[in-house]
N, CA, C and O atoms as a Tripos MOL2 file, in Angstrom:
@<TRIPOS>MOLECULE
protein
  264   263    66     0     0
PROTEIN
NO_CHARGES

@<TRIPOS>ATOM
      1 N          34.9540   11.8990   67.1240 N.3       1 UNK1
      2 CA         34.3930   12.9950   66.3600 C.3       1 UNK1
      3 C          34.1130   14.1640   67.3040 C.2       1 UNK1
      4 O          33.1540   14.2640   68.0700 O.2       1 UNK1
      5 N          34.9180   14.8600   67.1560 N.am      2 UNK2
      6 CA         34.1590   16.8210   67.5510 C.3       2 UNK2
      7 C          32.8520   17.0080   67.1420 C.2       2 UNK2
      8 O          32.2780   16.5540   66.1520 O.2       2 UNK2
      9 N          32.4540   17.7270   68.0180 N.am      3 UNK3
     10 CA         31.0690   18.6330   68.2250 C.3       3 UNK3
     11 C          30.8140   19.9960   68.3180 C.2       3 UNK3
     12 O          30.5310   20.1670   69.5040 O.2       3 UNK3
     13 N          30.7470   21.1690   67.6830 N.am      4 UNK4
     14 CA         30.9830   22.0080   67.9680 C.3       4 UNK4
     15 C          29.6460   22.7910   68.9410 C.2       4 UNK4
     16 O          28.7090   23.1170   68.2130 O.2       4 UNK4
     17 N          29.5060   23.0160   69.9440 N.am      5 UNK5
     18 CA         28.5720   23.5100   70.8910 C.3       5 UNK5
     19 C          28.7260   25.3770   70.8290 C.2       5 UNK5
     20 O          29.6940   26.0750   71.1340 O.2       5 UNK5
     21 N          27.6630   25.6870   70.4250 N.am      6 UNK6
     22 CA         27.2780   27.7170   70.1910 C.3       6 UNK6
     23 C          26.6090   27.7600   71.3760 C.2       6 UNK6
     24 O          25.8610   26.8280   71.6730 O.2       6 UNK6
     25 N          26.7840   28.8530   72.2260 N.am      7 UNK7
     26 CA         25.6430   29.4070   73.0790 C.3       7 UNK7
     27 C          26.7300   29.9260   74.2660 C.2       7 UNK7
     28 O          27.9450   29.7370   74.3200 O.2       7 UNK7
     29 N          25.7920   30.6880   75.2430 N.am      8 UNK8
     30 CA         26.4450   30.7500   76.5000 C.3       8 UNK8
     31 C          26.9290   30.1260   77.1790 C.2       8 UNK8
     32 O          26.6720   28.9440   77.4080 O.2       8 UNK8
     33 N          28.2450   31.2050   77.9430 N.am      9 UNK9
     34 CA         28.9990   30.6030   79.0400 C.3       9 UNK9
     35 C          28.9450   31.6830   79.9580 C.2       9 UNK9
     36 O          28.8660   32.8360   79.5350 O.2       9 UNK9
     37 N          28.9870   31.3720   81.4420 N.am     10 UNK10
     38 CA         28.3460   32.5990   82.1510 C.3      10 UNK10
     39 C          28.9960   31.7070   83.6680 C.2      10 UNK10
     40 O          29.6270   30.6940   83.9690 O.2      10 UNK10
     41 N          28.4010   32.7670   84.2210 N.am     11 UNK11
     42 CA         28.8310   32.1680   85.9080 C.3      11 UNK11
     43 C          27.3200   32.0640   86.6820 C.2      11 UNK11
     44 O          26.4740   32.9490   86.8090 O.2      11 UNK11
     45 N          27.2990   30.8950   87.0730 N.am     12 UNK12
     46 CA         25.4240   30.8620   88.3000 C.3      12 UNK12
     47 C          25.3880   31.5240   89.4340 C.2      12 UNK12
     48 O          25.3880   30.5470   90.1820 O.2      12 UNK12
     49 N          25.3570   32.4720   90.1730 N.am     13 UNK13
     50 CA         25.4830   32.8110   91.4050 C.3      13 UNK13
     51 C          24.3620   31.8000   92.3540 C.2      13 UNK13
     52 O          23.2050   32.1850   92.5260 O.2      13 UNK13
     53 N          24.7490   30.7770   92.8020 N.am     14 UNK14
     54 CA         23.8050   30.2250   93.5350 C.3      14 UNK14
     55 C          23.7210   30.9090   95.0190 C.2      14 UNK14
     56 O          24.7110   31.5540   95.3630 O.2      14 UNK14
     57 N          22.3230   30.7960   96.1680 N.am     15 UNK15
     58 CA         21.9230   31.7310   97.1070 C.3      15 UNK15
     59 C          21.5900   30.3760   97.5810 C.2      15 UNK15
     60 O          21.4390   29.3340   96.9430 O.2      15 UNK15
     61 N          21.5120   30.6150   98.8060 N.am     16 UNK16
     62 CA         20.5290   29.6960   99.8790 C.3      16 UNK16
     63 C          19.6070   30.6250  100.9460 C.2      16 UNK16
     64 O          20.0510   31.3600  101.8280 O.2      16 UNK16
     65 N          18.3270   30.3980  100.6390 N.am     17 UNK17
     66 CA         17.3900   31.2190  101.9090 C.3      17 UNK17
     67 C          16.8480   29.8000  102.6060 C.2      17 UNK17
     68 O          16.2350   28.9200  102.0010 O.2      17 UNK17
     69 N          17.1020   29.7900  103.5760 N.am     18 UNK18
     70 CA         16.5670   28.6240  104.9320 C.3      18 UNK18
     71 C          15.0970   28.9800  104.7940 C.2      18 UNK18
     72 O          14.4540   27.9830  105.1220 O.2      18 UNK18
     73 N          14.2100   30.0800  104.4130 N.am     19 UNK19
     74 CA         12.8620   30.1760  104.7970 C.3      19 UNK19
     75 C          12.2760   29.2190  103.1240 C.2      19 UNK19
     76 O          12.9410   28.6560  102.2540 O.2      19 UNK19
     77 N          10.4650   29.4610  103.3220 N.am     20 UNK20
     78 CA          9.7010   29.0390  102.2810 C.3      20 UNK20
     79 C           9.3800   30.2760  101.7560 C.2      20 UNK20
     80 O           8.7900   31.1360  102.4100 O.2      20 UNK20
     81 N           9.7860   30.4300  100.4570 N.am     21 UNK21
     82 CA          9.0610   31.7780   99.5870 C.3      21 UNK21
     83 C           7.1900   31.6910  100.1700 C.2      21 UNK21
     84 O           6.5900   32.4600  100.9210 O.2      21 UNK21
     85 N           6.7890   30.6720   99.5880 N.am     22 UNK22
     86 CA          5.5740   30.6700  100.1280 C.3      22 UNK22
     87 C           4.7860   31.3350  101.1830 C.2      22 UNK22
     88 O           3.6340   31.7580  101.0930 O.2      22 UNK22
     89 N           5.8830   31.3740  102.5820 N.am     23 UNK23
     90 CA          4.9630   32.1840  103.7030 C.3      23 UNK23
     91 C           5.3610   33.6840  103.3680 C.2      23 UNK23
     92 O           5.0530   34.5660  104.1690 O.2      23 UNK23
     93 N           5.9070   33.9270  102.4280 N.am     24 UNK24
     94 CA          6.4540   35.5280  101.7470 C.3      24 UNK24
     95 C           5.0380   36.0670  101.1800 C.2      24 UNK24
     96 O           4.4740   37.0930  101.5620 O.2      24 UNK24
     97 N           4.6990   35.4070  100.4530 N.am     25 UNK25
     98 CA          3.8610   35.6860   99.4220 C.3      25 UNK25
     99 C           2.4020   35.7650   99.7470 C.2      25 UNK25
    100 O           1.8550   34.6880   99.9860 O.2      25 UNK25
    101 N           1.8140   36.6470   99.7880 N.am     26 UNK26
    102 CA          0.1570   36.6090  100.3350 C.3      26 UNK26
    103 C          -0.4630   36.6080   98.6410 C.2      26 UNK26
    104 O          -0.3030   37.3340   97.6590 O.2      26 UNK26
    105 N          -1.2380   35.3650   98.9490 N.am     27 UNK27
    106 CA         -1.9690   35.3740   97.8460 C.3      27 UNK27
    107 C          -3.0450   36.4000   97.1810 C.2      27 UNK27
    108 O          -3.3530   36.5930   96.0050 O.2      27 UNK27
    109 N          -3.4940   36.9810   98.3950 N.am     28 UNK28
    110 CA         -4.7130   37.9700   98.4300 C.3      28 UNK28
    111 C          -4.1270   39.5880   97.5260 C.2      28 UNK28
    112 O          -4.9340   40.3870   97.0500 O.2      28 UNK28
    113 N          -2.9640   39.7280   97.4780 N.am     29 UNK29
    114 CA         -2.3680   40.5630   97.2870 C.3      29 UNK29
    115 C          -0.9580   40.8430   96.3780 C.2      29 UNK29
    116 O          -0.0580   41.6750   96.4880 O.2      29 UNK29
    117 N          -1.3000   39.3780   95.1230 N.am     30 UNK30
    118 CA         -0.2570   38.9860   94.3800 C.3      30 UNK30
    119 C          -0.0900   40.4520   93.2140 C.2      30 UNK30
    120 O           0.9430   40.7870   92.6350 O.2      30 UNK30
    121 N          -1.4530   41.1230   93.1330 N.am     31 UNK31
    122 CA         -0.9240   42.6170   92.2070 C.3      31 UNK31
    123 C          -0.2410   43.5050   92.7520 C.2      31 UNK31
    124 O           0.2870   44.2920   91.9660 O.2      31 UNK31
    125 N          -0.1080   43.6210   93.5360 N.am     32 UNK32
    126 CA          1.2350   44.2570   94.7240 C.3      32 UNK32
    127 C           2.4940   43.9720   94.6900 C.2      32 UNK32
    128 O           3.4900   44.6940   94.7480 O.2      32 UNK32
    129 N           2.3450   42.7130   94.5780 N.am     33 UNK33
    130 CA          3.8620   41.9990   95.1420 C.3      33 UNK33
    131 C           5.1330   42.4230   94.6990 C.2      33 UNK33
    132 O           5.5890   42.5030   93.5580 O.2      33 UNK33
    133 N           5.9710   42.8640   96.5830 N.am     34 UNK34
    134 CA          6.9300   43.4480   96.6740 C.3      34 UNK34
    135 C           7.9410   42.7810   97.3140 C.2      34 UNK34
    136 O           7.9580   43.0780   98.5090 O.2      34 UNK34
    137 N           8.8450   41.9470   96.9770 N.am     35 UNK35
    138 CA          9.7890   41.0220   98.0990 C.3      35 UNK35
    139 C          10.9050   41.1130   98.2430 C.2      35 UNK35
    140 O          11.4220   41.7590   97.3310 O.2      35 UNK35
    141 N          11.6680   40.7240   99.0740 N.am     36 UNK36
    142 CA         13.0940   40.7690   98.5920 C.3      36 UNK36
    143 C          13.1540   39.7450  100.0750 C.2      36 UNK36
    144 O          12.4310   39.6680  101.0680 O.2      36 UNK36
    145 N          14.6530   38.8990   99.5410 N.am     37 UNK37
    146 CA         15.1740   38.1470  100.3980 C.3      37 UNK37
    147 C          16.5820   37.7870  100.5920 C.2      37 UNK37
    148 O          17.3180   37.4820   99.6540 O.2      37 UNK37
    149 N          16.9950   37.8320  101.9750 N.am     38 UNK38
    150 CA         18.1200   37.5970  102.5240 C.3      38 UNK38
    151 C          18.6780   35.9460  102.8060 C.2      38 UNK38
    152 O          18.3750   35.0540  103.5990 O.2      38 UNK38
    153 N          19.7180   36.1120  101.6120 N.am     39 UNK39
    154 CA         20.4140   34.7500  101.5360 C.3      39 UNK39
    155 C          21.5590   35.1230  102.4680 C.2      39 UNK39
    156 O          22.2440   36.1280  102.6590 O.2      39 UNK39
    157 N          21.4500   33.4090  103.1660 N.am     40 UNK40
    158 CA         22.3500   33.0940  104.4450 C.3      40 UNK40
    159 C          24.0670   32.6040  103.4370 C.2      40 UNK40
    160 O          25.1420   32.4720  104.0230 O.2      40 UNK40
    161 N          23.8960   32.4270  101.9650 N.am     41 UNK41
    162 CA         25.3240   32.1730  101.4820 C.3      41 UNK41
    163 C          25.1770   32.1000   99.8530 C.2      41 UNK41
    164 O          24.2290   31.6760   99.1920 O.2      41 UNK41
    165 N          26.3450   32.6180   99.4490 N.am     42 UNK42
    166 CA         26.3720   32.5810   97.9380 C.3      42 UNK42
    167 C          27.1330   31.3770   97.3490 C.2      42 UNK42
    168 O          27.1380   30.4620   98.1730 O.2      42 UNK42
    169 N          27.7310   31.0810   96.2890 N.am     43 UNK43
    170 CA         28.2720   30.7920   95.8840 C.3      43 UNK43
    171 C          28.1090   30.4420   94.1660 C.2      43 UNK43
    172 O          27.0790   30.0290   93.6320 O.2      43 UNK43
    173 N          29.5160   30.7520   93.4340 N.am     44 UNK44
    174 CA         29.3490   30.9040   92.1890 C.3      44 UNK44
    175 C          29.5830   29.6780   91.3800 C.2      44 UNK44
    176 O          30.1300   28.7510   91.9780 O.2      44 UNK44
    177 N          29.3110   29.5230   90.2890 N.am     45 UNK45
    178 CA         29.6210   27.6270   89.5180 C.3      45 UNK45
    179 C          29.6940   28.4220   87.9510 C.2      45 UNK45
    180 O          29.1180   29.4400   87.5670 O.2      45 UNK45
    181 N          30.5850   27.5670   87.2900 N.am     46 UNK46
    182 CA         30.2380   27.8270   85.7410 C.3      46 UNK46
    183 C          29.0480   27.7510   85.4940 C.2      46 UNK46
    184 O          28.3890   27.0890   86.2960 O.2      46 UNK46
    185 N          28.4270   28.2870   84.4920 N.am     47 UNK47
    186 CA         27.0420   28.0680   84.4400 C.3      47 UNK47
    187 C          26.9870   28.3070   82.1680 C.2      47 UNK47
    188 O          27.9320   28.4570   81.3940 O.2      47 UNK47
    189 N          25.4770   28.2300   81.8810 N.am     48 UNK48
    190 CA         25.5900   28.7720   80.5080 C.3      48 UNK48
    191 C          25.0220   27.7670   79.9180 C.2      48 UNK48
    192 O          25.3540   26.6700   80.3680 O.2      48 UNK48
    193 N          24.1190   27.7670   78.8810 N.am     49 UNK49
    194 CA         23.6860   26.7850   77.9470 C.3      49 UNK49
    195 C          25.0310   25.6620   77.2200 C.2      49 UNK49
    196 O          25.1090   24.4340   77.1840 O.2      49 UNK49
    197 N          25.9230   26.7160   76.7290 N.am     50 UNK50
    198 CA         27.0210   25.8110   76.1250 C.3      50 UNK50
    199 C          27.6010   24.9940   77.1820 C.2      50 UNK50
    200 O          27.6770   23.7740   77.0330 O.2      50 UNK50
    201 N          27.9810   25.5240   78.1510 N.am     51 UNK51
    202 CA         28.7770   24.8850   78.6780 C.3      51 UNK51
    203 C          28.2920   23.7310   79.7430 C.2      51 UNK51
    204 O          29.0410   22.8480   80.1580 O.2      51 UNK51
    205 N          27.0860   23.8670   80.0690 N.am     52 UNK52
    206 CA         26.0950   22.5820   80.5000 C.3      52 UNK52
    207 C          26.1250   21.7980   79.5550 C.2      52 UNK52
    208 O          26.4860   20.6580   79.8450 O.2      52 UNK52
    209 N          25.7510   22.0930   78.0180 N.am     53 UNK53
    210 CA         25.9840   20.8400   77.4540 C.3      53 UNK53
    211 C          26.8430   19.9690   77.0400 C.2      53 UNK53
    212 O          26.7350   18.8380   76.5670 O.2      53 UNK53
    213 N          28.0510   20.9130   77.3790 N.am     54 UNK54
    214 CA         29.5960   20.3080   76.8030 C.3      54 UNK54
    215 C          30.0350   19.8170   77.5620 C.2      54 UNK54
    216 O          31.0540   19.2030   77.2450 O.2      54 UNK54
    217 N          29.6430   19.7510   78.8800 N.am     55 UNK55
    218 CA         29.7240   18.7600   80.3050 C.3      55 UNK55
    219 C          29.0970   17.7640   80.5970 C.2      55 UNK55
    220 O          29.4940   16.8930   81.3700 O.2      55 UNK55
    221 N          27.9020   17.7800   79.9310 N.am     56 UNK56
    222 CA         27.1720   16.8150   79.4710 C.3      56 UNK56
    223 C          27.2410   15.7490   78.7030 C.2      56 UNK56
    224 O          26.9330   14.6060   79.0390 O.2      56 UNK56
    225 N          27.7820   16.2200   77.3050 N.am     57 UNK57
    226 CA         28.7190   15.5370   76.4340 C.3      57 UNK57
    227 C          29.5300   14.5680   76.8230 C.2      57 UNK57
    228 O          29.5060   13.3390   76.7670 O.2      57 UNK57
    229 N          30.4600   15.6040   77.3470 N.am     58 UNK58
    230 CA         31.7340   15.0580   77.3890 C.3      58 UNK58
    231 C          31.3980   13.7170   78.5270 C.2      58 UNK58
    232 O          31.8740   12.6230   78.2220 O.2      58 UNK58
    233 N          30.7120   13.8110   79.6160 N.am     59 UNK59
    234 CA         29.8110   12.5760   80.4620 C.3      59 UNK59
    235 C          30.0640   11.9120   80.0280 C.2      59 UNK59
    236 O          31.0830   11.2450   80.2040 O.2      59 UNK59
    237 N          28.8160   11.7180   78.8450 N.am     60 UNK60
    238 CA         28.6120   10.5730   77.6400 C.3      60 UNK60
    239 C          29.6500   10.1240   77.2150 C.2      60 UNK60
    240 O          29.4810    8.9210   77.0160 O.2      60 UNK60
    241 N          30.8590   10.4970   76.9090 N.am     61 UNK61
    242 CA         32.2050   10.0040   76.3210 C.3      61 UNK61
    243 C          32.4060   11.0340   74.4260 C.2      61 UNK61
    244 O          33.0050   10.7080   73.4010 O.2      61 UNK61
    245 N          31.6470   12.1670   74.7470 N.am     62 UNK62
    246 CA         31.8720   13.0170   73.4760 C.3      62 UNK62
    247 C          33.0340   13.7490   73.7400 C.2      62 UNK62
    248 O          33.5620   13.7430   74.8520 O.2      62 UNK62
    249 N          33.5410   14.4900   72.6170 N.am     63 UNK63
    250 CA         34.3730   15.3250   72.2910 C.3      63 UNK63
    251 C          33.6680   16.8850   72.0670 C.2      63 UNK63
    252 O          33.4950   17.1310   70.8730 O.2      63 UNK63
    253 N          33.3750   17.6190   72.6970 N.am     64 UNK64
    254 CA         32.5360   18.7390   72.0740 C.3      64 UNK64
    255 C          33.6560   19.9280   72.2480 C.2      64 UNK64
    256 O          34.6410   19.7410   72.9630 O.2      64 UNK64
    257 N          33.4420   21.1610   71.5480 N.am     65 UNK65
    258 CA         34.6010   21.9810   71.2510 C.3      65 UNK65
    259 C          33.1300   23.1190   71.8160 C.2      65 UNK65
    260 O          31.9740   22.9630   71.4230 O.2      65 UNK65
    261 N          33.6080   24.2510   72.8310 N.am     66 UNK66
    262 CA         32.4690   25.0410   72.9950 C.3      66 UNK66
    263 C          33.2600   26.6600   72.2170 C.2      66 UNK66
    264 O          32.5960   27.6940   72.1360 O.2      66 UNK66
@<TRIPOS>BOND
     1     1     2 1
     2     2     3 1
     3     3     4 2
     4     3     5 am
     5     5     6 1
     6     6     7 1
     7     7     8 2
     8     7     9 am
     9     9    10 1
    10    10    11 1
    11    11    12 2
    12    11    13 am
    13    13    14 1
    14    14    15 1
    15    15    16 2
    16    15    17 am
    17    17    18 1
    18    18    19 1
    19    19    20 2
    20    19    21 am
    21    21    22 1
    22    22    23 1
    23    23    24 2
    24    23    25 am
    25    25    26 1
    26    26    27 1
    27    27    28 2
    28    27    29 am
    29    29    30 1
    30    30    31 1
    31    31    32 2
    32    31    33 am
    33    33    34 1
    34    34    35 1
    35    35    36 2
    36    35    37 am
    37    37    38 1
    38    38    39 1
    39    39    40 2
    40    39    41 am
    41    41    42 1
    42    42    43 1
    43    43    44 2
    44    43    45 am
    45    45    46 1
    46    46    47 1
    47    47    48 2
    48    47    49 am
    49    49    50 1
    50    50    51 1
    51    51    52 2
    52    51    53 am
    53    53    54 1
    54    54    55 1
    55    55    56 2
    56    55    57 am
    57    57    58 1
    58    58    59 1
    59    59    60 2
    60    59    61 am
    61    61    62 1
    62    62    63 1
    63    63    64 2
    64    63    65 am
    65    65    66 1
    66    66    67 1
    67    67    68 2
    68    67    69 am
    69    69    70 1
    70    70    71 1
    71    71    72 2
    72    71    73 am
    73    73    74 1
    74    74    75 1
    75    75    76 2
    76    75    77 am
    77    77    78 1
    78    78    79 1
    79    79    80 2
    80    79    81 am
    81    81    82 1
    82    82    83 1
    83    83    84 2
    84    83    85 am
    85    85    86 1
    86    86    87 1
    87    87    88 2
    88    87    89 am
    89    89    90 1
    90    90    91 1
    91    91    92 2
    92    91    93 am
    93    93    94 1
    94    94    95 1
    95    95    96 2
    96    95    97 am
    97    97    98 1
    98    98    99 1
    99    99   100 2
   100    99   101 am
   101   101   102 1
   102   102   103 1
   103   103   104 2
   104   103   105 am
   105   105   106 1
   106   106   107 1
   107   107   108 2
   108   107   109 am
   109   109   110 1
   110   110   111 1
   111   111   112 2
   112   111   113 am
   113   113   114 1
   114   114   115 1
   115   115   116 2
   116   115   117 am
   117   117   118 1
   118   118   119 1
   119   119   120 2
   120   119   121 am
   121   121   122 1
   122   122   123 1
   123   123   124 2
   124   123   125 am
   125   125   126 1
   126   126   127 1
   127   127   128 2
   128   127   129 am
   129   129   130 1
   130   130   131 1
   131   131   132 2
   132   131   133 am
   133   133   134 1
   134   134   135 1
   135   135   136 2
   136   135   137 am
   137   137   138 1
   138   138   139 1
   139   139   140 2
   140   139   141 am
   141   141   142 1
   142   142   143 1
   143   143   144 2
   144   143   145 am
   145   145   146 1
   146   146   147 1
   147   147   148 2
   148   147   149 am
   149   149   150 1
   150   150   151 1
   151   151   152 2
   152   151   153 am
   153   153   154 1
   154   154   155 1
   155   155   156 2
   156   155   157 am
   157   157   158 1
   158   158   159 1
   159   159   160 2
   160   159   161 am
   161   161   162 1
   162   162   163 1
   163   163   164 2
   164   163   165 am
   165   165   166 1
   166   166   167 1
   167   167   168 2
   168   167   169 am
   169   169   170 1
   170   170   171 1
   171   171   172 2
   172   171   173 am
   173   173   174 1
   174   174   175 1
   175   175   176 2
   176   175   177 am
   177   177   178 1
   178   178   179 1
   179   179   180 2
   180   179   181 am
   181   181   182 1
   182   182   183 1
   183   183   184 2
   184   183   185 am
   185   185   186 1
   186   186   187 1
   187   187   188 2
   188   187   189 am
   189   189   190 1
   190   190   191 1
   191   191   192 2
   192   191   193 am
   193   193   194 1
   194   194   195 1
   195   195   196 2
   196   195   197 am
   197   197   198 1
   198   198   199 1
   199   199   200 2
   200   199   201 am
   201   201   202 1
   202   202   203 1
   203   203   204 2
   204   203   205 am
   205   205   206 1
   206   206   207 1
   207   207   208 2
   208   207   209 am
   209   209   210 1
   210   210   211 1
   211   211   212 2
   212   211   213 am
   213   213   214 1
   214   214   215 1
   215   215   216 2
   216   215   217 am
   217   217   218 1
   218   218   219 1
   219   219   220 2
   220   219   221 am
   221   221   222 1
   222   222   223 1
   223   223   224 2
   224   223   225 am
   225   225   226 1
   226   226   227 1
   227   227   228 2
   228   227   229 am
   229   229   230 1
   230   230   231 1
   231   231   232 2
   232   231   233 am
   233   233   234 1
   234   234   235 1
   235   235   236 2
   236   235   237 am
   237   237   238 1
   238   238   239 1
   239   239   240 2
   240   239   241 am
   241   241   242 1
   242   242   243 1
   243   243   244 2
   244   243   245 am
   245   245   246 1
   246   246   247 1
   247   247   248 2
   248   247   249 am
   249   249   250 1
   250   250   251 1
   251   251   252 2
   252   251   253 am
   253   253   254 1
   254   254   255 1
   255   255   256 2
   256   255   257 am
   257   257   258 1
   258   258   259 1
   259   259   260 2
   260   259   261 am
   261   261   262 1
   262   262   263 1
   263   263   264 2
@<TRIPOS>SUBSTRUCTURE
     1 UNK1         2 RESIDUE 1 A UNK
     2 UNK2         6 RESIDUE 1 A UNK
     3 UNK3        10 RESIDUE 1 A UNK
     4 UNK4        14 RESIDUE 1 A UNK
     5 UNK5        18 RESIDUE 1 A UNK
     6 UNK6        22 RESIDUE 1 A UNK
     7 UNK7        26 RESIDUE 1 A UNK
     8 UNK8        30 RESIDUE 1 A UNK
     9 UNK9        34 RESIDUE 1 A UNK
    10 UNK10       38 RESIDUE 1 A UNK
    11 UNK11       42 RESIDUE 1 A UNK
    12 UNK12       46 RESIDUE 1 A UNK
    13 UNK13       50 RESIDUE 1 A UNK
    14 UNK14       54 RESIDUE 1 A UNK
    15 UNK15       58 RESIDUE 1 A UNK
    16 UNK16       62 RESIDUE 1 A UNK
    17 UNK17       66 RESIDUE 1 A UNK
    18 UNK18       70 RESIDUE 1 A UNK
    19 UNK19       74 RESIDUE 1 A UNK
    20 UNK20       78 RESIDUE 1 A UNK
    21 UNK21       82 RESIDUE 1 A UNK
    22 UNK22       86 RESIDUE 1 A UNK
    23 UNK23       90 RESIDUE 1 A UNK
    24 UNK24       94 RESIDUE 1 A UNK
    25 UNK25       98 RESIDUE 1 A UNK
    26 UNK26      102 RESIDUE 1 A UNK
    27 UNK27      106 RESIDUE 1 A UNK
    28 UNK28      110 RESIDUE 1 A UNK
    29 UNK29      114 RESIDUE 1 A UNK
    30 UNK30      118 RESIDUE 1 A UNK
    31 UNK31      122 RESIDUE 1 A UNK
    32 UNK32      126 RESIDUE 1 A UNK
    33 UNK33      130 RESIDUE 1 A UNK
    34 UNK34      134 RESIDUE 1 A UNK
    35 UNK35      138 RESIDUE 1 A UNK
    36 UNK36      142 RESIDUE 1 A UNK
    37 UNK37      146 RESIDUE 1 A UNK
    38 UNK38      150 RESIDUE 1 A UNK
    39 UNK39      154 RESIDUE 1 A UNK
    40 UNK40      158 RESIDUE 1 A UNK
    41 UNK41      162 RESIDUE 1 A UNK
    42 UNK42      166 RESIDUE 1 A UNK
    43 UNK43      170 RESIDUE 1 A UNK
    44 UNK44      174 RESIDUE 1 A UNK
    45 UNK45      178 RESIDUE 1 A UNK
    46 UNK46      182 RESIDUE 1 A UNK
    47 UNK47      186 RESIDUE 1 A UNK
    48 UNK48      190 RESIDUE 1 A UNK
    49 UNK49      194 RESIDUE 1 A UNK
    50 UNK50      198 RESIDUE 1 A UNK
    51 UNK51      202 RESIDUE 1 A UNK
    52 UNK52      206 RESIDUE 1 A UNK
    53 UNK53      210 RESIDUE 1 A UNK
    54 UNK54      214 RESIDUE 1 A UNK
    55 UNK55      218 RESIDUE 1 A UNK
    56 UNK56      222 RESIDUE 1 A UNK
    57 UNK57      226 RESIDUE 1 A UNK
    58 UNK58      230 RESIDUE 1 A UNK
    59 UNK59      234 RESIDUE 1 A UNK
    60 UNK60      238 RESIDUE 1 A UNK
    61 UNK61      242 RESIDUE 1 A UNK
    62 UNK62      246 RESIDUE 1 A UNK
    63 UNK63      250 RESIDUE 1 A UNK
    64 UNK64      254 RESIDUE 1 A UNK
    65 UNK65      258 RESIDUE 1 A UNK
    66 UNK66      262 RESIDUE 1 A UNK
């Protein structure tokens, strides 16, 4: 049996930062807060509500149509 799966399909840009957000962030001064951070590498993956679950599915041994 088909499944028909609605929703997004998109791309994840995943980042890697080697540091802890944590020592970024001063607590004393969270109505301020201004950050930005330098990732050491990107990389992109399918990404999307639909299409997580239709990978998911299909795991299980479903048929899903996205």
């Amino acid at each position: 049996m088909s499944i028909v799966i609605t929703g997004s399909v998109a791309y994840d840009y995943l980042m890697f930062y080697p540091g802890l957000y944590r020592e970024q962030i001063l607590p004393d001064r969270l109505d301020k807060i201004s950050l930005s951070f330098l990732a050491e590498s990107m990389r992109k993956e399918r990404g999307g509500v639909a299409a997580n679950i239709a990978y998911t599915m299909k795991l299980l041994g479903a048929d899903p149509i996205v």
